[in-house]
Legacy VTK file of the C-alpha trace (Angstrom):
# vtk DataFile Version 3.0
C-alpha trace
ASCII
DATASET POLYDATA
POINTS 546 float
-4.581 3.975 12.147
-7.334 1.548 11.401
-7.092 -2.197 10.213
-9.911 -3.131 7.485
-11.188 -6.568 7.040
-14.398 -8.066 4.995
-16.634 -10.803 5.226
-19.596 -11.912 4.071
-22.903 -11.741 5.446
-25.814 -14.139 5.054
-29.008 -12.963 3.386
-31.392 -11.991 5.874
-35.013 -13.692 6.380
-37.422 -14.036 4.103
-40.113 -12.152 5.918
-38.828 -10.640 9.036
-35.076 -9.526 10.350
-33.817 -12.399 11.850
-31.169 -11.961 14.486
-28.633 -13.471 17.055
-27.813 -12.334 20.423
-25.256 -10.360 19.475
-26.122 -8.661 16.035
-28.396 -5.535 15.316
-30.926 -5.694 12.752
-33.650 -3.857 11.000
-35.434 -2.136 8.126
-33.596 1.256 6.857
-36.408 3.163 5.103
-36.803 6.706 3.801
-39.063 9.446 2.494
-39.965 6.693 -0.300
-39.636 4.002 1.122
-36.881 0.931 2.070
-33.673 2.725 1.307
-31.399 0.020 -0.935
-27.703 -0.403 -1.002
-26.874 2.150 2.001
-24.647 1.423 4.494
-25.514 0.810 8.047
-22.997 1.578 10.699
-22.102 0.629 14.165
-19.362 1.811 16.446
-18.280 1.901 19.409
-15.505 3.185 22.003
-16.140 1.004 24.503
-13.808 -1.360 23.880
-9.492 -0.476 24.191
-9.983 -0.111 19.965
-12.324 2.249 18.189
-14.805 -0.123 17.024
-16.991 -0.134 13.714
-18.851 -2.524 11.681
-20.689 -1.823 8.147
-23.143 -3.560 6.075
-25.366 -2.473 3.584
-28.995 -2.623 3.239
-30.747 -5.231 0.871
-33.731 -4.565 -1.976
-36.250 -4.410 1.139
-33.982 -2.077 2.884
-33.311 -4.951 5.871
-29.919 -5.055 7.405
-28.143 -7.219 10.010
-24.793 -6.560 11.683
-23.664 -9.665 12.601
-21.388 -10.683 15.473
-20.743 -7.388 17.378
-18.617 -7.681 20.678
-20.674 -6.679 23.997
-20.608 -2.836 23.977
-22.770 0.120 23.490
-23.180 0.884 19.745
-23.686 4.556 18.097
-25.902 3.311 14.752
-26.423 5.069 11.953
-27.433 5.181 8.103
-25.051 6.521 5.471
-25.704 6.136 1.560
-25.239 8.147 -1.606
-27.820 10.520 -2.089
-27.978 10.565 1.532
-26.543 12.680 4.667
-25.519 10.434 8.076
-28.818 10.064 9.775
-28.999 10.529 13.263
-27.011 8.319 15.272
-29.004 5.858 17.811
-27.776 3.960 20.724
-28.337 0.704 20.357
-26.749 -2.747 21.590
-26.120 -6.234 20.174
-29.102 -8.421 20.224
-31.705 -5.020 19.413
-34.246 -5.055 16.397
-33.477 -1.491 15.231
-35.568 0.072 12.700
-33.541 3.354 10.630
-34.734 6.405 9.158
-32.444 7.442 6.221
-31.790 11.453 6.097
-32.157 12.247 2.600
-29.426 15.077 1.044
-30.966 18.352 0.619
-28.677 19.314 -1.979
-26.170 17.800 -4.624
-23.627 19.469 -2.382
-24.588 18.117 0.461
-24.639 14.536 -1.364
-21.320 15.057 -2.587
-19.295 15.060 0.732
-19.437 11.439 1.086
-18.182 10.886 -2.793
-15.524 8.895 -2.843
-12.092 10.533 -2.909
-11.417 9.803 -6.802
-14.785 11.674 -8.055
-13.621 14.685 -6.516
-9.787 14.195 -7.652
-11.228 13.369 -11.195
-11.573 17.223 -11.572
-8.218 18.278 -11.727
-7.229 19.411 -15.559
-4.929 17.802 -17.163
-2.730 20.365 -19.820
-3.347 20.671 -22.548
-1.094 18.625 -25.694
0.247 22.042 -26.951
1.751 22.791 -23.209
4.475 19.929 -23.855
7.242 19.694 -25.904
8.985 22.179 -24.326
6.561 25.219 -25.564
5.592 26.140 -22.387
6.767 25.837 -18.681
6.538 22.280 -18.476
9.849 20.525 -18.877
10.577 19.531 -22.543
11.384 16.013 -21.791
7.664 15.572 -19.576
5.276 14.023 -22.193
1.476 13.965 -21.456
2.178 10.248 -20.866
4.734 11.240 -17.884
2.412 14.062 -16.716
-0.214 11.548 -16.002
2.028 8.691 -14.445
2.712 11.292 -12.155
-0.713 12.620 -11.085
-1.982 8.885 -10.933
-0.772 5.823 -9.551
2.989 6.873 -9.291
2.511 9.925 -7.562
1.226 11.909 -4.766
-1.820 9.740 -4.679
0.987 6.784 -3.683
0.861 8.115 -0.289
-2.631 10.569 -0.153
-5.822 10.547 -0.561
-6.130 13.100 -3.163
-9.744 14.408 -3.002
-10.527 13.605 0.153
-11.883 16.806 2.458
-8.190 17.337 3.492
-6.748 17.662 0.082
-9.762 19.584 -1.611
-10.140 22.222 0.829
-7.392 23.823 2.784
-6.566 23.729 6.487
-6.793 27.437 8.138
-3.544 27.931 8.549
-3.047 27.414 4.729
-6.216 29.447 3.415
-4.548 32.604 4.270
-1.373 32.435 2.443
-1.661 34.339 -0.710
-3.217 33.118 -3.900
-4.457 29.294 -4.408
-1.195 28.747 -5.854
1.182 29.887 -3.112
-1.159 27.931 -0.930
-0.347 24.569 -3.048
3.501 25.802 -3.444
3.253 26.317 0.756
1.508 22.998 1.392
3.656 20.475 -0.168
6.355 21.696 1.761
4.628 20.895 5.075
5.974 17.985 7.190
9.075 15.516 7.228
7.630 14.667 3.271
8.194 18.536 2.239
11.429 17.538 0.278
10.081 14.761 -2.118
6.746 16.931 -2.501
7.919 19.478 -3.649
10.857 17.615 -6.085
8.378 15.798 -7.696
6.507 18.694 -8.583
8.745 21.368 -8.307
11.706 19.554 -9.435
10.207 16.844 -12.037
7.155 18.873 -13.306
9.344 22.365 -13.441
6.424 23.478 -10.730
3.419 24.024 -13.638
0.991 21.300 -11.450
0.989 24.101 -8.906
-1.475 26.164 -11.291
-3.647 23.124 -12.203
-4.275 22.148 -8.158
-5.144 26.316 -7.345
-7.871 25.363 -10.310
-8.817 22.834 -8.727
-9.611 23.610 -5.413
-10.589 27.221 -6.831
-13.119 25.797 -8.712
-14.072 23.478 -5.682
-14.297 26.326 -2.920
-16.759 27.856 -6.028
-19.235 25.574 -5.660
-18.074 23.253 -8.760
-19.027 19.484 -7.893
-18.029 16.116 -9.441
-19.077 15.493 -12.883
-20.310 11.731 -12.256
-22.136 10.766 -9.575
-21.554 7.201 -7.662
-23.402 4.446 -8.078
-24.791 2.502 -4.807
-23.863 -1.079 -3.942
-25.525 -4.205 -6.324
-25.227 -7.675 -6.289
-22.628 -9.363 -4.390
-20.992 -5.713 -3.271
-23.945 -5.724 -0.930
-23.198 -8.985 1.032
-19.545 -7.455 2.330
-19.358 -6.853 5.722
-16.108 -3.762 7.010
-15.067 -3.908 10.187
-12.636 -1.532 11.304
-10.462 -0.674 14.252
-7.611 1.895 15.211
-4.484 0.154 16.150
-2.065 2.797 16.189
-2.119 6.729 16.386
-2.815 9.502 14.863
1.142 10.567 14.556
1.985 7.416 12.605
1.021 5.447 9.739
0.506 1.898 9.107
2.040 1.024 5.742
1.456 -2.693 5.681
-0.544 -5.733 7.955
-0.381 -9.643 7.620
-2.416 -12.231 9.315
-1.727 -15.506 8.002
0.594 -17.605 5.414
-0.411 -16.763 2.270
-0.212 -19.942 1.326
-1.945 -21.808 3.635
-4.271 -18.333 5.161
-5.220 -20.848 8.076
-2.248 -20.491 9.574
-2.799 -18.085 12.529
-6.306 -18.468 12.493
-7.941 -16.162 14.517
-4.772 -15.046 15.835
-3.079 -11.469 15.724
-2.197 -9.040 13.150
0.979 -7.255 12.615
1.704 -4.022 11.284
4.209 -2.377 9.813
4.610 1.592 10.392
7.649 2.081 7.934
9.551 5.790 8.465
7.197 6.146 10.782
8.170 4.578 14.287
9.626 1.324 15.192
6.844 0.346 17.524
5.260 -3.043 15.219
1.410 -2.322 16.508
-0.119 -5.725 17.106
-4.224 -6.398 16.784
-6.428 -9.305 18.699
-9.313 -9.120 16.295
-11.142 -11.673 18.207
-10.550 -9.411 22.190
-10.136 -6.172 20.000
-7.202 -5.440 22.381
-3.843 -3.573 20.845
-0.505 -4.358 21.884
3.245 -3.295 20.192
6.965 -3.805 20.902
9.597 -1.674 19.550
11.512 -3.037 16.728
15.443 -2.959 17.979
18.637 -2.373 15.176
21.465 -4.686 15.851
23.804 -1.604 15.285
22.668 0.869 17.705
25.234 3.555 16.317
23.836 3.777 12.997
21.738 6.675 11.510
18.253 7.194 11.248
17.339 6.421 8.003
16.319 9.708 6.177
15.042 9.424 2.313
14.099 12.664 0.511
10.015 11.471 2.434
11.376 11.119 5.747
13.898 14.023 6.592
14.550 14.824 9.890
13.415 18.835 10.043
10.172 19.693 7.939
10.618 21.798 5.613
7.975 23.877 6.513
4.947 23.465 9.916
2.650 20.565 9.090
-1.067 22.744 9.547
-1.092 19.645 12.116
1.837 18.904 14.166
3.979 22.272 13.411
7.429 21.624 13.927
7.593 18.346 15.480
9.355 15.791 13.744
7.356 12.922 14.063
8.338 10.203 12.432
12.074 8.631 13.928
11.902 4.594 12.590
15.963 3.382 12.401
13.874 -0.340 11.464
11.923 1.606 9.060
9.578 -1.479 8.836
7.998 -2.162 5.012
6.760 -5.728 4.530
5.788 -8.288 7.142
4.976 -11.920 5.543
3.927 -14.202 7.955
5.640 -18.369 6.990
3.873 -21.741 7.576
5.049 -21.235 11.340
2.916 -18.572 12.420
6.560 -16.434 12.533
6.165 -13.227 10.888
9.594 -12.053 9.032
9.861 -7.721 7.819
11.793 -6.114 5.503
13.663 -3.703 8.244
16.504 -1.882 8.299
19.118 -3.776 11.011
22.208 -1.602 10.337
23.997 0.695 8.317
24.117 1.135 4.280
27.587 -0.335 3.746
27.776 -4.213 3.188
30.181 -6.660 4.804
32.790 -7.913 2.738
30.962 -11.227 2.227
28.584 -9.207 -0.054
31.688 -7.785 -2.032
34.009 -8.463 -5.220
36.520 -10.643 -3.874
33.900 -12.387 -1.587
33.782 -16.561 -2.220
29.921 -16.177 -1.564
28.066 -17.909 -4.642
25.792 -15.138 -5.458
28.942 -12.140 -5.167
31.131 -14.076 -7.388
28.547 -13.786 -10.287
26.951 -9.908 -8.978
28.681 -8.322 -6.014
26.881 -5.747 -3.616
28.099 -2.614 -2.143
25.045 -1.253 0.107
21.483 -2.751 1.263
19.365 -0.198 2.928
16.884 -2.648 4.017
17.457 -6.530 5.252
15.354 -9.392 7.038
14.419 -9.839 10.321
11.938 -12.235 12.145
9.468 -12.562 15.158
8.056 -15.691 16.900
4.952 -14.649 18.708
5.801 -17.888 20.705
8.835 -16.608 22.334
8.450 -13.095 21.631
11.902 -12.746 20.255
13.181 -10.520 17.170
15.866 -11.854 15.522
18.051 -10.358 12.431
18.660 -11.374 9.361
21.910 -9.699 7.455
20.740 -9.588 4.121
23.763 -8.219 1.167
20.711 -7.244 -1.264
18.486 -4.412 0.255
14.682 -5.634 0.213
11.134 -4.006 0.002
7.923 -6.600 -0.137
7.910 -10.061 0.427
6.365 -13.416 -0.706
7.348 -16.910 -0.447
6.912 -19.268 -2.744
6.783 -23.103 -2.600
9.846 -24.473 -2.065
9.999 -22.455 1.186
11.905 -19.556 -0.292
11.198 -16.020 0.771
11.833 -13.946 -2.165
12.115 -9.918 -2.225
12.209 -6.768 -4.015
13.443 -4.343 -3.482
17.228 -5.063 -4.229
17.855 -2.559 -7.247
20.016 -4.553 -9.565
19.407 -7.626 -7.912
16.655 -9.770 -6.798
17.120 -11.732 -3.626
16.086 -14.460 -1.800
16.521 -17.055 1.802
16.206 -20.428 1.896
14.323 -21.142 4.485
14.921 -24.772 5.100
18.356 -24.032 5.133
17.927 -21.501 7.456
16.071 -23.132 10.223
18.661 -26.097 9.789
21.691 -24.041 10.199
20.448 -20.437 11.126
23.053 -19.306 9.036
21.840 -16.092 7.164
24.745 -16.198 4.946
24.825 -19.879 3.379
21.411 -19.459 3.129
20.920 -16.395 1.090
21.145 -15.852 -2.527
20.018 -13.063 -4.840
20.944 -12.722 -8.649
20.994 -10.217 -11.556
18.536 -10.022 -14.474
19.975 -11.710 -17.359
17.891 -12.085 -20.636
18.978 -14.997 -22.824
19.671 -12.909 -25.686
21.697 -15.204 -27.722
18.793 -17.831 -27.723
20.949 -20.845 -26.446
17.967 -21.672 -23.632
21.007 -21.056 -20.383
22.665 -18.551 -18.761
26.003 -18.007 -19.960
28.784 -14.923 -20.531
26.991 -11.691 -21.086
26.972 -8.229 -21.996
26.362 -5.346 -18.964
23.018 -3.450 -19.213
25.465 0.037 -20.118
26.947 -1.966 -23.241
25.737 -2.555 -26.433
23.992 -6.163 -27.275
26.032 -9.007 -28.496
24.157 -11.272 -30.455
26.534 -14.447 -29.370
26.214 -13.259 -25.671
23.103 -12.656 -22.694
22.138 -9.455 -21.731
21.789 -7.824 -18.127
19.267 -5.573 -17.677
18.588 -3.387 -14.424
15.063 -3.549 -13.784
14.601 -3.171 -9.859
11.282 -5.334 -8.327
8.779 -3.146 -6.975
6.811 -6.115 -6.277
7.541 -9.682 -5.846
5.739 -12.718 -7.191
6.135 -16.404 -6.541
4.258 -18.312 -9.241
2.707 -21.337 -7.738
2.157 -22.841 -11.537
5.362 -22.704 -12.492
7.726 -22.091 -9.791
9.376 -18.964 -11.833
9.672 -15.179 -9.902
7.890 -11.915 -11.439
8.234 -8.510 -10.617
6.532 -5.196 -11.891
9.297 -2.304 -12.478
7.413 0.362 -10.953
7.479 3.968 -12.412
8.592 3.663 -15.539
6.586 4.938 -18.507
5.587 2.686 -20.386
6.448 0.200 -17.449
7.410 -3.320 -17.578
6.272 -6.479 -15.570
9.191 -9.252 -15.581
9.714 -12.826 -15.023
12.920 -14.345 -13.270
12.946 -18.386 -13.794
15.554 -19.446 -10.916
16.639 -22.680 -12.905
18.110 -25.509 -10.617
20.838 -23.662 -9.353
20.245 -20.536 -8.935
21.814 -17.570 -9.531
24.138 -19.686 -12.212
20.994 -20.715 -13.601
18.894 -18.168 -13.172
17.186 -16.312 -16.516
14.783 -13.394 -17.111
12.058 -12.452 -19.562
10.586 -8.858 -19.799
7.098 -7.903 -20.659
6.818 -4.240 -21.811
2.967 -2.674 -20.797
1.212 -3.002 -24.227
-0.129 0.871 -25.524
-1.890 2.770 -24.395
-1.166 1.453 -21.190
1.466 2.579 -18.966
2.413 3.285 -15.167
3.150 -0.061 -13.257
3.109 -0.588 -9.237
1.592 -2.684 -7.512
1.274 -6.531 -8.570
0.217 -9.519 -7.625
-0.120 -13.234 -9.180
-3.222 -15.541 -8.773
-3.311 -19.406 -8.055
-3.508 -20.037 -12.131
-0.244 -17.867 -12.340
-1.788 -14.951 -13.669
-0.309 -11.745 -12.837
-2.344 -8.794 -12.255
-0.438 -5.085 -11.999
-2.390 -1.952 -11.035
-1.415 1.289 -14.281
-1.320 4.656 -13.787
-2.990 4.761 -17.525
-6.375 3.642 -15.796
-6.586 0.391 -17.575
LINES 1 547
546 0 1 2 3 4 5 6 7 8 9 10 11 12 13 14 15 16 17 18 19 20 21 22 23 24 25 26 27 28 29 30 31 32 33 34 35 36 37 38 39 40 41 42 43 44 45 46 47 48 49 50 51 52 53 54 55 56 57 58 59 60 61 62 63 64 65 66 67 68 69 70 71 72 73 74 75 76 77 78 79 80 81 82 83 84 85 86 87 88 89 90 91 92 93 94 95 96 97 98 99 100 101 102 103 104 105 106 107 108 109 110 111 112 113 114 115 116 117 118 119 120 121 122 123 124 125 126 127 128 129 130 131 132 133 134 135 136 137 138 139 140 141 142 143 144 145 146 147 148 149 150 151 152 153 154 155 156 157 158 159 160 161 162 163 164 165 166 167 168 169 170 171 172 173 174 175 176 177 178 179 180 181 182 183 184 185 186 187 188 189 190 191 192 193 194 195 196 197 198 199 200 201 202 203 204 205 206 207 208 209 210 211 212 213 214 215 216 217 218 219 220 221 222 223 224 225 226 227 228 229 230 231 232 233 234 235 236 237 238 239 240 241 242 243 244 245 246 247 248 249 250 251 252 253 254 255 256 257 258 259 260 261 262 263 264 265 266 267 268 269 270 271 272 273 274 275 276 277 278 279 280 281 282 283 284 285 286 287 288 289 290 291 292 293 294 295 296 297 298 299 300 301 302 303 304 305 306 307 308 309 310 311 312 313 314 315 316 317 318 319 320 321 322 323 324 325 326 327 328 329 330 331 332 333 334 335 336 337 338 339 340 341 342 343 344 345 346 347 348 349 350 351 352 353 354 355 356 357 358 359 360 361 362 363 364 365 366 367 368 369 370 371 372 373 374 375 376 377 378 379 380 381 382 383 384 385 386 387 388 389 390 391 392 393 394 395 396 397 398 399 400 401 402 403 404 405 406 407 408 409 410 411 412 413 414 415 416 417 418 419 420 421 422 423 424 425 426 427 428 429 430 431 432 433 434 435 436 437 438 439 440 441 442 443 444 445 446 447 448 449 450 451 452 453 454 455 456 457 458 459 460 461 462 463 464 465 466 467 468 469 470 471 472 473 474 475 476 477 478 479 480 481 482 483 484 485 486 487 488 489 490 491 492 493 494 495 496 497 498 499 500 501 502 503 504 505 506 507 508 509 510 511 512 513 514 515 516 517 518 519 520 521 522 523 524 525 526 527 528 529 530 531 532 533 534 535 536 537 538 539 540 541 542 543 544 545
């Protein structure tokens, strides 16, 4: 898998490619001219990571890739409108002048489209298919239909209109019609069972006929109906570098490098990686050597179960067109979200044992937080690496968690708990390293009655009381600390119209602890992702495109 990371590169010189000893630079020019806004790439082998670094070219056409590590470099020029140029050798420290290979056809032009152009051309149905007229479920609305082919669906975990997805692999192209292709190919792999539930199940199997269009109309000749802009402005002064840290087998879902509070913390240090379902080897980057390294991320219960949700199971359905029957993915950590703290120690959402909770978590516990909300199961619970001593430590967690963020008060808060959001003191923690005393997690109770505190209240299954608080269950998908305020937010992912919420812990939390809800305004919808800026603005990504 590749890590990505930007910076930014200084304008070139006024009159002439300046360069250090170890950048390449030069003029990029084509059949008209200096070629604008393409990118120039380098890569390389040579070193224990692939290697590449991008720029793109200025108003002149000039280009300098800065800081390269001593290696042999394959250089080429790639740009809309364009088709990869011929690649040149070339080292750090080299003038290197570019000719750009212009496309000799809008098809040949298209291939390096982003992804989205080319997924832009599935249909959608029409309005008179819903409602229960046709084969579509009665109770999927247009609205749901499009959650589901946008941000809280397939696209969640594929590219959808990349080469892969818009063509078919061979040993797909020969099964039947377009449709029995798309019916066969979401059953492929350890995924097979939630692909073909959410379309199969959810979608009562009608976006079967709308991705044969698709790539019908695709393997006709059809291409996208926009074209894409090159780089302007600022976009031009990012620099990509990229490296492969893992494999080809597994993914990496998540990376940190730093305290997000204080980013330098770890400066120039490694990167960790988190391969969820995948495996429980944590992949480990040196950006600065460009040298890999992993350990494998131990359970404390050794006996317990591989974890196996409906996108993991343990037998494909069907042969991946890639790995055949191999199961490939085996994580018992299952790895989601590492978060890196002011001490350079990196903590993960992992999986340390089995579903069932001790009784600590339970009714009848004397635990603050499971007098007030008890909890059964946690699928998912802490844990915590110090680079410095290379140990992995675990962190029994009662609420199960997901992504993680701390806030200011030292807290690392998490979603991920379902009912409940939960939390660890971390002060607490490094003074006692006592998981339990210094946990807490709470439910979502809306001050209802209008009295300004949390007091007796009415269970999100009954009906309101005006003179009491109401629970709701709105499970974080992601997890906010508000550095303005000090209050909690969380986007409820996949709901329709969606809902972004805001958990103030109080003094005392969970006894104090209140929540507000924000429904998505029309004619937005779709929540999932989230995140909160320094001014305490939160920003959440909708399937509805706005």
């Amino acid at each position: 898998m590749a890590a990505l990371t930007v910076a930014f590169a200084a304008p070139a010189g006024a009159q002439q490619v300046a360069i250090d000893s170890d950048d390449i630079g030069g003029v990029v020019t084509g059949p008209n001219g200096p070629e604008a806004g393409v990118w120039v790439v380098a890569e390389t082998r040579d070193l224990q990571t692939r290697f590449a670094r991008m720029v793109v070219t200025d108003d002149r056409g000039r280009y300098v890739v800065p800081d390269l590590p001593a290696a042999s470099y394959n250089v080429w020029v790639r740009g809309y409108g364009l088709v990869d140029s011929e690649k040149v050798s070339a080292r750090p420290g080299q003038n290197l002048d570019l000719k750009a290979t212009s496309a000799p056809n809008p098809a040949a032009a298209a291939k390096y489209y982003p992804a989205i152009y080319w997924y832009s051309m599935l249909k959608i149905p029409d309005k008179d298919q819903f409602g229960g007229s046709g084969a579509i479920p009665k109770n999927i609305t247009p609205t749901h239909w499009l959650n589901a082919m946008k941000n809280n669906g397939c696209i969640g975990c594929h590219q959808l209109g990349n080469e892969a997805t818009r063509t078919f692999p061979s040993s797909l192209a020969l099964v039947g019609s377009s449709e029995e292709a798309w019916m066969r190919r979401v059953q492929s792999g350890q995924a097979g069972d939630a692909m073909v539930n959410a379309l199969a199940g959810n979608l009562g199997g009608v976006p079967f006929k709308y991705f044969a269009d698709w790539t019908d109309r695709i393997a006709g000749g059809e291409l996208p109906h926009s074209k894409p802009q090159r780089p302007q402005g600022v976009e031009r002064n990012i620099v990509v570098t990229v490296r492969d840290w893992l494999n080809d087998k597994h993914y990496l879902h998540d990376l940190i490098s730093t305290d997000r509070r204080n980013p330098t913390v770890n400066g120039y240090g490694p990167l960790f990686g988190a391969a969820e379902h995948s495996t429980d080897e944590v992949p480990i980057l040196d950006p600065v050597k460009n040298v890999t390294m992993s350990f494998t991320a131990p359970v404390r219960d050794k006996d317990m179960p591989v974890p196996r949700p409906p996108h993991a199971i343990a037998k494909p359905v069907a042969p991946s067109p890639y790995w055949g029957e191999e199961a490939i993915w085996n994580s018992k950590a299952n790895i989601h979200n590492p978060m890196m703290d002011q001490k350079g120690r990196v903590w993960f959402a992992a999986s340390i044992r089995g579903r069932d909770n001790p009784a600590l978590c339970k009714q009848g516990s004397d635990h603050p937080s499971a007098k007030l909300t008890p909890v059964a199961a946690a699928d998912r619970h802490l844990s915590v690496y110090d680079l410095k001593t290379q140990r992995y430590s675990y962190v029994d967690t009662c609420f199960s968690t997901h992504h993680l963020q701390f806030d200011s008060k030292d807290r690392l808060w998490t979603s991920g708990g379902g009912p409940v959001v939960g939390w660890l003191d971390m002060k607490k923690f490094d003074e006692t390293g006592d998981a339990a005393a210094a946990q807490g997690w709470t439910a979502l109770i809306l001050d209802t009655n209008g009295n300004s505190k949390r007091d007796d209240y009415v269970e999100a299954d009954k009906s309101f009381d005006p003179a009491k608080d109401k629970r709701i269950i709105a499970g974080f998908y992601s997890v906010m600390p508000n550095p303005a305020d000090g209050s909690i937010w969380g986007s409820q992912a996949f709901g329709i119209p969606g809902r972004i919420i805001r958990l103030a812990p109080g003094d005392n939390p969970p006894e104090t602890a209140l929540a507000e809800v924000f429904n998505v305004p029309a004619p937005g919808f779709g929540p999932r992702g989230a995140d909160i800026d320094k001014n305490g603005v939160v920003w959440v990504s909708l399937a509805s495109g706005h």
